[in-house]
C-alpha positions as CSV (number, residue, x, y, z in Angstrom):
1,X,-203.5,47.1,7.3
2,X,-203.1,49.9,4.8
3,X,-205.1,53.7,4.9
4,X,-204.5,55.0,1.7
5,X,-206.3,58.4,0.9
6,X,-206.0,59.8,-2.5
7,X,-206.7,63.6,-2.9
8,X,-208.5,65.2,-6.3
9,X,-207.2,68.6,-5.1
10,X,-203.4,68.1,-4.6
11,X,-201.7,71.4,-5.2
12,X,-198.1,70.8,-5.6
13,X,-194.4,71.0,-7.5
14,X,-191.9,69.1,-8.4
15,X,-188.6,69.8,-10.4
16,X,-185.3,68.3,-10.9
17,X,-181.6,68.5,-12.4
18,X,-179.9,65.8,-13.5
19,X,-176.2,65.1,-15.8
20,X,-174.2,62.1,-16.8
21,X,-171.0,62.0,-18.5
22,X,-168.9,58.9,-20.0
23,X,-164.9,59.0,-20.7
24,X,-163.0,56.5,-22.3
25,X,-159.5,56.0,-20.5
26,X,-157.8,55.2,-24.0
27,X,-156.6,57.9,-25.9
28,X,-158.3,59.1,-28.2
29,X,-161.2,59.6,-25.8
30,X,-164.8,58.9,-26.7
31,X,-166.6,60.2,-24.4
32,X,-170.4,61.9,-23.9
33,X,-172.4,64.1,-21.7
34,X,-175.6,64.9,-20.8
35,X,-177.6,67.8,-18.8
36,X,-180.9,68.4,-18.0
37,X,-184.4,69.6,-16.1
38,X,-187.6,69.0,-15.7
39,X,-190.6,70.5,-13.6
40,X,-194.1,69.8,-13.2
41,X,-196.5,72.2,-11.4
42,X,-200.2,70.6,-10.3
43,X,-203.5,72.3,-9.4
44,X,-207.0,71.2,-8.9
45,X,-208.0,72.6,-12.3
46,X,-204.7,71.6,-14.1
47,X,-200.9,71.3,-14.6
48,X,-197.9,72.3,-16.1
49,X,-195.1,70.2,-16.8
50,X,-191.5,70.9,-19.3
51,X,-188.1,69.2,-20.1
52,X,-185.0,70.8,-21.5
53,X,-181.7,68.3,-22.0
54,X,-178.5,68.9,-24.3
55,X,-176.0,66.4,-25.1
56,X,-173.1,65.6,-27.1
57,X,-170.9,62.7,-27.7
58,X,-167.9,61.9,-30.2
59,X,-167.1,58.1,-30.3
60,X,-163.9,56.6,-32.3
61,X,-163.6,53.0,-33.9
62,X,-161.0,51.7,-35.5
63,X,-162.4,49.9,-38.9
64,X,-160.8,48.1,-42.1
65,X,-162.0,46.6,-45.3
66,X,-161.5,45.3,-49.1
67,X,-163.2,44.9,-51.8
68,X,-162.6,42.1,-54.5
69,X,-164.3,43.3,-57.9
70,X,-164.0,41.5,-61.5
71,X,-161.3,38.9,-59.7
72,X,-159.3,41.6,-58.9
73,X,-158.5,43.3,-55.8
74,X,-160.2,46.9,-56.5
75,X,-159.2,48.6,-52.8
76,X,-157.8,47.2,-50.0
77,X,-157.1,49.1,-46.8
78,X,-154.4,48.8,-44.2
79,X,-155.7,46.7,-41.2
80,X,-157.8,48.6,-38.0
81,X,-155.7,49.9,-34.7
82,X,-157.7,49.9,-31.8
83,X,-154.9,52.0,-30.7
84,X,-155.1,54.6,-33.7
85,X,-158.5,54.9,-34.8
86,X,-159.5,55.9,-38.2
87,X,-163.1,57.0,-37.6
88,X,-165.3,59.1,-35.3
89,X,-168.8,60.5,-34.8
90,X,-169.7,63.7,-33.0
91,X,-173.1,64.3,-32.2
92,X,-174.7,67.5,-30.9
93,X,-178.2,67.2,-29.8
94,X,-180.8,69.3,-27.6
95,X,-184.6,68.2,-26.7
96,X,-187.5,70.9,-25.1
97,X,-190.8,69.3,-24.4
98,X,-193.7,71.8,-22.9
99,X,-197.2,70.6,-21.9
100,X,-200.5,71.0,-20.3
101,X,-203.5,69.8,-18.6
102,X,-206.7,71.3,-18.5
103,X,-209.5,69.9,-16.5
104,X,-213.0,71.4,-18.3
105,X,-215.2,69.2,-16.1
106,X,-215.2,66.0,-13.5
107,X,-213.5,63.2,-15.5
108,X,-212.6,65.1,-18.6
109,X,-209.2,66.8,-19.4
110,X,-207.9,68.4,-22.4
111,X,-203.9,68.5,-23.1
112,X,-201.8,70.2,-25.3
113,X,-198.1,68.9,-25.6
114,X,-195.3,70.4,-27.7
115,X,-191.9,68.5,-28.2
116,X,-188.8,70.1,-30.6
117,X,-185.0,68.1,-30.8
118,X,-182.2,69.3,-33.2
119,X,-178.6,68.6,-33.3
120,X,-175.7,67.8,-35.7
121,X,-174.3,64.8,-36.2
122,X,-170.6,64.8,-38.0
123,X,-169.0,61.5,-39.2
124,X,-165.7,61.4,-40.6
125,X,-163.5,57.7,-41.9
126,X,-159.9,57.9,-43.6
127,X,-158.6,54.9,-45.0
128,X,-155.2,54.1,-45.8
129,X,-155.1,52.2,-48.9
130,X,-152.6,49.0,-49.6
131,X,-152.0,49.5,-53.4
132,X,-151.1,53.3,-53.2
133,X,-150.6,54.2,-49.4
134,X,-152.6,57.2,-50.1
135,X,-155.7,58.4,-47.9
136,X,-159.6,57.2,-48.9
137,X,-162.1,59.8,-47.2
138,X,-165.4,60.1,-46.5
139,X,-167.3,62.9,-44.6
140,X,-170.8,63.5,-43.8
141,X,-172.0,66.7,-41.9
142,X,-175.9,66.2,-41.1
143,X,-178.4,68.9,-39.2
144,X,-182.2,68.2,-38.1
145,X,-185.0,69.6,-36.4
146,X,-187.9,67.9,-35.8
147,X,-190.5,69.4,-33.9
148,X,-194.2,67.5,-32.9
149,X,-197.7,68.8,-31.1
150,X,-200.5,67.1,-30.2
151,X,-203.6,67.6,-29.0
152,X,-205.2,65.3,-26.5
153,X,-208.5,64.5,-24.8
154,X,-209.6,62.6,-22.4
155,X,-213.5,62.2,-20.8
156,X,-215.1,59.4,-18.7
157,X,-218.8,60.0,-20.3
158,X,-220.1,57.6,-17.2
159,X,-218.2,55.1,-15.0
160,X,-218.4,52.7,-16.9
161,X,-217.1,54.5,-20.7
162,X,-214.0,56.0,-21.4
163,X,-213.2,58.2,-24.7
164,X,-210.0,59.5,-25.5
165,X,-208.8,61.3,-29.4
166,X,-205.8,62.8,-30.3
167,X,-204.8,65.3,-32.9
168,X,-200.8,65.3,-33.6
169,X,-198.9,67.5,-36.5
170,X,-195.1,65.8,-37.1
171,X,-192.6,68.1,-39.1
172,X,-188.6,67.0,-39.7
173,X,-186.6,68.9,-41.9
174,X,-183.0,67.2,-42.5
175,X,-180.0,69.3,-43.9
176,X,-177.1,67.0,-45.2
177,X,-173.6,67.5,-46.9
178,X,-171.6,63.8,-47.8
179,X,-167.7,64.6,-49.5
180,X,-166.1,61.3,-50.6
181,X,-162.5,61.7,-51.6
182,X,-159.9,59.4,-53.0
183,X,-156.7,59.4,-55.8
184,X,-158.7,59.3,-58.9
185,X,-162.4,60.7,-57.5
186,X,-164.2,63.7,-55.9
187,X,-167.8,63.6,-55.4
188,X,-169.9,65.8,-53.2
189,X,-173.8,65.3,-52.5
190,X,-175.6,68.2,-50.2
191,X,-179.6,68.0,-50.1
192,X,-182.1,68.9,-47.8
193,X,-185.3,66.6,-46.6
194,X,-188.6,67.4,-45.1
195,X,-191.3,65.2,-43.5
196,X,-194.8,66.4,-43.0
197,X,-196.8,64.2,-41.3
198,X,-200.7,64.5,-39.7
199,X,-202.4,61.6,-37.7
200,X,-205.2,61.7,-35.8
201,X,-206.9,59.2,-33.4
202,X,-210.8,58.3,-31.6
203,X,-210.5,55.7,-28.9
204,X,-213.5,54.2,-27.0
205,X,-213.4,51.7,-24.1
206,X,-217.0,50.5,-23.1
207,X,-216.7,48.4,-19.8
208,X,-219.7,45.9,-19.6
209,X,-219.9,44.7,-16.1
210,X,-216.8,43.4,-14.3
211,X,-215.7,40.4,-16.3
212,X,-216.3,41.7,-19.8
213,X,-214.5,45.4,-21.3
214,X,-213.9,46.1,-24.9
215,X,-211.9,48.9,-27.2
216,X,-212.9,50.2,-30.3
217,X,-210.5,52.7,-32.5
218,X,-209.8,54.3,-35.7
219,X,-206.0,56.4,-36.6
220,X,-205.8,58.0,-39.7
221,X,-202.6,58.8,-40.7
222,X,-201.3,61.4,-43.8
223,X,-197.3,61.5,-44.7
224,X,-195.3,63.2,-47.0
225,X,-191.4,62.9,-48.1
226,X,-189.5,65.1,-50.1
227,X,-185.9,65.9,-50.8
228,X,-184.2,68.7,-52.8
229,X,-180.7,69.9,-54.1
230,X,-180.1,72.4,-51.4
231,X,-178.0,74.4,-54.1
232,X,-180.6,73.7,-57.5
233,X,-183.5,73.4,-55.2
234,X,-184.2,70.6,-58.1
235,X,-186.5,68.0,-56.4
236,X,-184.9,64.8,-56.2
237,X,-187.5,62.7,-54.0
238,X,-191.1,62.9,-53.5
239,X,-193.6,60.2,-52.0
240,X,-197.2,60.6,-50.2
241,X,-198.8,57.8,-47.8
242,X,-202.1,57.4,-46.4
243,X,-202.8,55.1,-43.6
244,X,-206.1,53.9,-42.1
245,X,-206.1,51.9,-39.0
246,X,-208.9,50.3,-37.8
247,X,-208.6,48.2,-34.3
248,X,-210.9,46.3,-32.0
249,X,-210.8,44.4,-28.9
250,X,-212.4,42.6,-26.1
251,X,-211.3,41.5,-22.7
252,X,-212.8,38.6,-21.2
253,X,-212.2,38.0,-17.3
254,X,-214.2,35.3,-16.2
255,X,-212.7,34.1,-13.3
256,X,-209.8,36.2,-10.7
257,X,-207.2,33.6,-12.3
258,X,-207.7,33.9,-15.9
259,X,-207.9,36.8,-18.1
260,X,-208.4,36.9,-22.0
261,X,-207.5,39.2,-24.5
262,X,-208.8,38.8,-28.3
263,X,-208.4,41.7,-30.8
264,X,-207.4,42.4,-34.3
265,X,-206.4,45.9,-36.7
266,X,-207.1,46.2,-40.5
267,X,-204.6,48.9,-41.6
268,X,-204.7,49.7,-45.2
269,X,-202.0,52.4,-46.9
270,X,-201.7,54.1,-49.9
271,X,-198.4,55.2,-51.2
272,X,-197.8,57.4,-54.4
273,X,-194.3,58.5,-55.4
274,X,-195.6,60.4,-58.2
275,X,-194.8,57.6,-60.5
276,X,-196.2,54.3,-59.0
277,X,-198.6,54.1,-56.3
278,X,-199.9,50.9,-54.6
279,X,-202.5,49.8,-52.1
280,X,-201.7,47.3,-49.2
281,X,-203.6,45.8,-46.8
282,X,-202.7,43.9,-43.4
283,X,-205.2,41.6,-40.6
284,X,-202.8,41.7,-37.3
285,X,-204.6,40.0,-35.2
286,X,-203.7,39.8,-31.4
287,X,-204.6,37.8,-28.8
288,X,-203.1,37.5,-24.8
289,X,-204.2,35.0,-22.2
290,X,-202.6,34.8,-18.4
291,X,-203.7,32.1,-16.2
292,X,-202.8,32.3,-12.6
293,X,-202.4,28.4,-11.8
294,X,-201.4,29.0,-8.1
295,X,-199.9,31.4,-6.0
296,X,-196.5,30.2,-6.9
297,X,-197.1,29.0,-11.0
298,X,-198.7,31.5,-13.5
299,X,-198.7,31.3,-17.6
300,X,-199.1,33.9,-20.0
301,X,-199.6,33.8,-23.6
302,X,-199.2,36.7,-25.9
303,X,-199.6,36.9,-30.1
304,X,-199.2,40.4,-31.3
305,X,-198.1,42.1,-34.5
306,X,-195.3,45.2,-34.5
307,X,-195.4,47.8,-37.4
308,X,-192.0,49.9,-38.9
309,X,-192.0,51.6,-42.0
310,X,-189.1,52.9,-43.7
311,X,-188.0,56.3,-43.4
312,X,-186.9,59.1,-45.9
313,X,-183.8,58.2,-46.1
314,X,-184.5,54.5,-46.8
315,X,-186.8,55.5,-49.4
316,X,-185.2,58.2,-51.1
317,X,-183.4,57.6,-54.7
318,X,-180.4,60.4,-53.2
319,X,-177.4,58.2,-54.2
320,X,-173.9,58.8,-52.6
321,X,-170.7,56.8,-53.0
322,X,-169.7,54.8,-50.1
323,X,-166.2,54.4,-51.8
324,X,-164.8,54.3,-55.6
325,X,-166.9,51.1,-56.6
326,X,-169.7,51.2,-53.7
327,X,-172.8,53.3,-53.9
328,X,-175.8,53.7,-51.8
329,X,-179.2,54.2,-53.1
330,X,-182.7,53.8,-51.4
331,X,-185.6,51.9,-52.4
332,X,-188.7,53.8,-53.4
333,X,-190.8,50.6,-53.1
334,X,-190.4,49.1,-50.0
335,X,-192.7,48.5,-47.9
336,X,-193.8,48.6,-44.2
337,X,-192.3,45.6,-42.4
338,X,-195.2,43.8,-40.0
339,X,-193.9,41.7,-37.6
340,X,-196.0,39.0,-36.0
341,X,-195.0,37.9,-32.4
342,X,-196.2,34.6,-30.5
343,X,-194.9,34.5,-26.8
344,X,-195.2,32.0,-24.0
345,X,-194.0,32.7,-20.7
346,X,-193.6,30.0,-17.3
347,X,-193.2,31.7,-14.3
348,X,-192.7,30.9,-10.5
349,X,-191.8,33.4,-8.6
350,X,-188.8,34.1,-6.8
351,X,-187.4,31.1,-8.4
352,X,-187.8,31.0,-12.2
353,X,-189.0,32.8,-15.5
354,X,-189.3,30.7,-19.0
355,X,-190.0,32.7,-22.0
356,X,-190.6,31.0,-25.5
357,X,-190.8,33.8,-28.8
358,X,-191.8,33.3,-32.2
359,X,-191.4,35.6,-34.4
360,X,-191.6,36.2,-38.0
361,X,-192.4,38.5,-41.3
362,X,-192.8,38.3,-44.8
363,X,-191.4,41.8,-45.7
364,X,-188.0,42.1,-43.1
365,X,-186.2,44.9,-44.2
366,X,-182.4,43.6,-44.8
367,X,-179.5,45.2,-47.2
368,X,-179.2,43.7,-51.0
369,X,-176.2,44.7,-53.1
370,X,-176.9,44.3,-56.9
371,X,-173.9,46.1,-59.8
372,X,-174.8,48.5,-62.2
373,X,-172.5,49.8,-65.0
374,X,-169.3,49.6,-63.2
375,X,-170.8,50.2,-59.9
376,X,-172.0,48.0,-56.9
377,X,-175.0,49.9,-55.8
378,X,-175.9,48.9,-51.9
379,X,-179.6,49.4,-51.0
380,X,-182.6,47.4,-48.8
381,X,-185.4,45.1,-49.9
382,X,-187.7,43.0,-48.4
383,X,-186.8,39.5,-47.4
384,X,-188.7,36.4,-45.1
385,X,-187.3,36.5,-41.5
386,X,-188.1,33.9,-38.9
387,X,-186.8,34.3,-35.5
388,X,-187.1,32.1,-32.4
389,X,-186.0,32.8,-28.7
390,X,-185.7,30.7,-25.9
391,X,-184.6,32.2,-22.3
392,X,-184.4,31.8,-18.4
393,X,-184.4,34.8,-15.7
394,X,-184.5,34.8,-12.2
395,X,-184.4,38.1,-9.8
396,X,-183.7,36.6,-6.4
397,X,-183.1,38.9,-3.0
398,X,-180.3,36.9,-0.6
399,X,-180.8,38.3,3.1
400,X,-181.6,42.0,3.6
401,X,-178.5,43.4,1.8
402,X,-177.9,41.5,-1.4
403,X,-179.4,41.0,-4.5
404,X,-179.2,39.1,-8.2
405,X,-180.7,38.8,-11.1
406,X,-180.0,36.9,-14.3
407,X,-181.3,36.6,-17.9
408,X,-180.0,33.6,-20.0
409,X,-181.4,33.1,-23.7
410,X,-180.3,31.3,-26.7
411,X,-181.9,32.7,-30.2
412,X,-181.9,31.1,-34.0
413,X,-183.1,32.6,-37.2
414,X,-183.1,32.8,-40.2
415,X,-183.4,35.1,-43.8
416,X,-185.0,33.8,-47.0
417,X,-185.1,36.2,-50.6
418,X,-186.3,35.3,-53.6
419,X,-184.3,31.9,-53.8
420,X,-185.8,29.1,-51.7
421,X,-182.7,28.6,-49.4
422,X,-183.1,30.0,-45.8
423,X,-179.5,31.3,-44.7
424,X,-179.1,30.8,-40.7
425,X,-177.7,32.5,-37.9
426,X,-177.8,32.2,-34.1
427,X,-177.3,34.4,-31.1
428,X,-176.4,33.6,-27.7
429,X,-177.0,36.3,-24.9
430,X,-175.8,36.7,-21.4
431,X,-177.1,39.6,-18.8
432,X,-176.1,38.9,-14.8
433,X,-175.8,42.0,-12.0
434,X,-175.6,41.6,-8.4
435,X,-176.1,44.5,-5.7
436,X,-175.0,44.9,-2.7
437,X,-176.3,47.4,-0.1
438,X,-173.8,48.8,2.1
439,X,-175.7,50.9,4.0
440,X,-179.1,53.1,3.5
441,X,-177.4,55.3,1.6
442,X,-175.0,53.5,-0.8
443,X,-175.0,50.4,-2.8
444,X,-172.2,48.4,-5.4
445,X,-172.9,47.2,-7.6
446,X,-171.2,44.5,-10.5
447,X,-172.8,43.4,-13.5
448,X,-171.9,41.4,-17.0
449,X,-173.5,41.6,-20.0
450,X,-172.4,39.6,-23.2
451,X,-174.1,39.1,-26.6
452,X,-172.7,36.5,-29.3
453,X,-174.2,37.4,-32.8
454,X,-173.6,35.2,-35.9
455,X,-176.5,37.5,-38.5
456,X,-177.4,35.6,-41.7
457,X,-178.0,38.3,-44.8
458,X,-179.1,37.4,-48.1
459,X,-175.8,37.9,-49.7
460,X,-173.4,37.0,-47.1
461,X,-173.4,37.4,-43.3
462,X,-172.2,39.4,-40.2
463,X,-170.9,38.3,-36.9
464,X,-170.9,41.0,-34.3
465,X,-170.4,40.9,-30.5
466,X,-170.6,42.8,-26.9
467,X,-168.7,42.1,-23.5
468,X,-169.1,44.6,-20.8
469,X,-167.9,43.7,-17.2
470,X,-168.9,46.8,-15.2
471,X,-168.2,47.8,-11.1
472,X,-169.7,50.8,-10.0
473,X,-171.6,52.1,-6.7
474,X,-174.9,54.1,-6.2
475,X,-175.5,56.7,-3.5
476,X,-178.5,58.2,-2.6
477,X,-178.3,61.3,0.0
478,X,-180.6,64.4,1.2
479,X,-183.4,61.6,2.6
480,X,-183.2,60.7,-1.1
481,X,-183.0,63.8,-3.5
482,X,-179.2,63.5,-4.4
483,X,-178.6,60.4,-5.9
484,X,-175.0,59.5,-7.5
485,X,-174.2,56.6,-9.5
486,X,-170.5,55.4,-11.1
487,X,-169.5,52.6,-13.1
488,X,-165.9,51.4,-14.3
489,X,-166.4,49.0,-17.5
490,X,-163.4,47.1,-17.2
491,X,-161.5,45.4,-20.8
492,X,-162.5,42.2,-20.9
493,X,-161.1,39.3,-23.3
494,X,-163.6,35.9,-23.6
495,X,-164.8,36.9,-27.3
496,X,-163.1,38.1,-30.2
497,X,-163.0,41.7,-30.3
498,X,-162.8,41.9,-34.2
499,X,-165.7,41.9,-35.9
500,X,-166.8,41.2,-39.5
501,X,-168.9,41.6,-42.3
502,X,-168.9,39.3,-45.9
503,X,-171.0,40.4,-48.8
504,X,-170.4,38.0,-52.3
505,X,-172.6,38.5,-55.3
506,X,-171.1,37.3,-59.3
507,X,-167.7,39.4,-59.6
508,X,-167.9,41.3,-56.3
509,X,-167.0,40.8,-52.6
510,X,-166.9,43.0,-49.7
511,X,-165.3,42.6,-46.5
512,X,-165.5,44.6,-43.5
513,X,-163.7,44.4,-40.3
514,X,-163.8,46.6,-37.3
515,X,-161.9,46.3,-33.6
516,X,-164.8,47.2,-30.6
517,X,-161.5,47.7,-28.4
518,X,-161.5,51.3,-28.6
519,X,-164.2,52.0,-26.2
520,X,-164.0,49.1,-24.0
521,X,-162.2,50.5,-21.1
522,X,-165.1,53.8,-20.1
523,X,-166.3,55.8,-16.8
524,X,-169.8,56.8,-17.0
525,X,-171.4,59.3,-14.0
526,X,-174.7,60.3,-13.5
527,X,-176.0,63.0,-11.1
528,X,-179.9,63.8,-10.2
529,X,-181.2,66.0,-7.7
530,X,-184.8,66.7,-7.0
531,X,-186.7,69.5,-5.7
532,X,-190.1,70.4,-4.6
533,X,-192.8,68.5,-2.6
534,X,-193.7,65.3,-4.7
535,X,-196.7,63.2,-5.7
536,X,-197.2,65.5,-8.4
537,X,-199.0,64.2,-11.8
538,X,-199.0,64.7,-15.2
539,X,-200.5,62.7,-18.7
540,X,-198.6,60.4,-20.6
541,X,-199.1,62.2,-23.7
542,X,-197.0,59.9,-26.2
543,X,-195.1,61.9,-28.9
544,X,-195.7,60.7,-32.1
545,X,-192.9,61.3,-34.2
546,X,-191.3,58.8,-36.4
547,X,-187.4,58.5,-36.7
548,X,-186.4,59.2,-40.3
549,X,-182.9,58.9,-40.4
């Protein structure tokens, strides 16, 4: 028997610390860390709610490659040391987020959310070259800020109708340097980027009676790219997009057991780039059905579609040299990738989990190398991509104090250009943890996680890997406000830790080669502590930036 009461009133706080830091034992050390707050203060008219974090992290790899150009070895590089790296990144970052709630009435509440990140992100790689045994450099020192507010609002206009709209304003502003240095070359790059981007959205969700619901919406969406010379102020990029997003759908219940979902979106963009522009058009139709056979059987069914489009710095004609025959230029015209997504899943619970994925696109974004003068100019384009997935998990509980939980899948796809020959690659993927209570307060905890790729690309392919065995404990004191968690990943030896990438086009190839052993043997700590009373609320506002870099 359960007496639940739910207050409209509550009046309460709610605040927390909380830091994590990771340190690789092998020297150099990678290593990152991580700090930060959050509060939320509730009413019975409204709330206020924040987040402040900072974090910074510097990672090392050790790397190799060579290039073969005109039948002739252009630049070759002494082989990777996982013991002596040759490259790191350091990253800088900070987030605030600051938001309220406003309730103007029963059942309607007005929010206003503001969200700002920055950082700096340095990357630096020094080659030692075979034919000379002098030093190939490249450097890239790269600031953003990108700062988003929205507007929100939510009514229930009766029981039985819900409206909510949102009014969001995106702006990113990028500032970034790139020095590439060998024997016979200098070359420097330094530019700014800005993204300015508005989208609003009207939602409406009538509910019929108790079998039938539906949804009705409309998102408008206005973007704009542009990058300069930071020392000319010379534009050197410039592109506009309209969006228009129009989405439906209905929800069919008629029995406890079954439940149907049928809905579709007609998005048409515009895109001008001051000298071509282009209209597209996409149907995405969706569609989810979940039929509860028994208490121990159920099956879903879920077809959906996914939407990225590329970013400034995809876009942008900026070109930079990657080394002293390798440039990197983006693609003005390419175009949003849609992804459509069929999913089956089996389930019994307490026992097993089946899951079957489909998933495919006619515009995958992928790399495509093509030579111009006496340059190899690397860039993206659109390709086919066709993806299947097949995997088992299980979450099982052993007695009062121990617990598993396993996912198993096996995945096959494939990438087709302009040819008509599909070029095939597989995965195979590996994620097991078991937990062990102690006591009430403190738990161990050992998992192992391992991912076998073999990537197809148009022009060549990639196999990459990860193999993490990890031991660690949690702890959770102070009835529950401290809680402590440490994890050892400990070196670990069933795959090759060398990893590779082969690019071959008519007088070129490019081969790449990196060693994931330099941050294989880490200590990662996290720390949270909680203040206040609890059962404090806030909206889920999303924020509706889009990553550009």
């Amino acid at each position: 028997m359960l007496n639940c009461i739910t207050y409209d009133d509550y009046s309460g706080y709610e605040w927390s610390v909380q830091s994590k830091g990771l340190v690789s034992f092998r020297t150099p050390h990678s290593h990152s860390e991580h700090a930060g707050a959050d509060f939320v203060c509730t009413s019975d008219r409204g709330n206020v709610y924040g987040e402040l974090a900072v974090s910074g992290k510097k990672m090392y790899r050790a790397a190799s490659y060579s290039y073969l150009y005109r039948n002739e070895v252009a630049e070759a590089t002494e082989r990777e040391d996982h013991r002596h790296p040759n490259s790191h990144k350091a990253n800088g970052d900070f987030s605030v987020s600051l938001g309220t709630d406003y309730k103007i009435a029963a059942g309607h509440t007005v929010s206003l959310q503001s969200w700002l990140e920055g950082g700096r992100h340095d990357e630096h790689e020094g080659y030692r070259l075979l034919e000379d045994a002098q030093f190939s450099e490249n450097q890239t020192d790269y600031r953003y800020l990108n700062t988003t507010s929205g507007l929100y609002y939510r009514g229930n206009i009766t029981d039985r109708l819900v409206i909510t709209s949102d009014l969001t304003y995106n702006y990113y502003r990028v500032h970034e340097r790139r020095l590439y240095h060998n024997p016979v070359r200098d070359t420097q790059l330094s530019y700014t980027g800005r993204k300015d981007f508005w989208r609003y959205n009207a939602d409406v969700n009538p509910i019929w009676n108790n079998a039938l619901r539906s949804n009705l919406g409309y998102t408008y969406t206005a973007k704009s790219y542009l990058n300069n010379d930071r020392l000319t102020g010379e534009a050197l990029f410039r592109t506009q997009e309209k969006r228009h997003d129009i989405y439906a759908s209905l929800m069919i219940r008629p029995h406890r057991k079954v439940s149907l979902v049928m809905g579709s979106n007609v998005l048409v963009v515009h895109r001008d780039n001051g000298l071509d522009s282009d209209d597209r058009c996409s149907w995405m139709p969706s569609a989810k059905l979940h039929w509860q056979a028994s208490g121990k059987l159920s099956l879903t069914g879920n077809y959906f579609c996914d939407i990225e489009y590329p970013n400034l710095d995809q876009l942008s004609t900026v070109t930079y040299n990657r080394n002293r025959i390798l440039m990197y230029r983006g693609n003005p015209d390419l175009q949003e990738r849609v992804m459509h997504y069929m999913e089956w899943r089996i389930s019994v619970p307490k026992v097993m989990e089946v899951t079957y994925m489909l998933k495919h696109s006619a515009n995958e974004m992928t790399p495509w190398f093509y030579t111009e003068n006496d340059y190899v100019v690397e860039t993206l384009t659109g390709c086919r991509y066709r993806h299947q997935y097949i995997g088992l998990s299980g979450d099982y509980r052993i007695g009062q104090k121990f617990s598993m939980n396993f996912t198993a899948n096996y995945q096959w796809y494939g990438r087709k250009g302009t040819e008509s020959i599909w070029r095939r690659g597989h995965t195979s993927y590996l994620d097991v943890a078991a937990t062990c209570r102690m006591n009430s307060h403190v738990s161990l905890r050992a998992a192992y996680f391992l991912r076998d790729d073999h990537i197809p690309l148009l022009q060549g392919e990639k196999y990459d890997q990860e193999e993490i065995l990890q031991l660690g404990l949690l702890g959770h004191l102070c009835q529950g406000r401290w809680s402590l968690s440490v994890n050892f990943t400990v070196p670990t030896s069933l795959l090759p830790k060398r990893t590779c990438q082969d690019i071959t086009l008519p007088g070129f190839r490019f081969t790449s080669w990196e060693d994931e052993r330099v941050n294989h043997a880490l200590m990662q700590v996290g720390l949270r502590y909680n203040f206040g009373k609890g059962s404090v609320s806030k909206s889920k506002n999303p924020n509706r930036s889009e990553t550009e870099k």
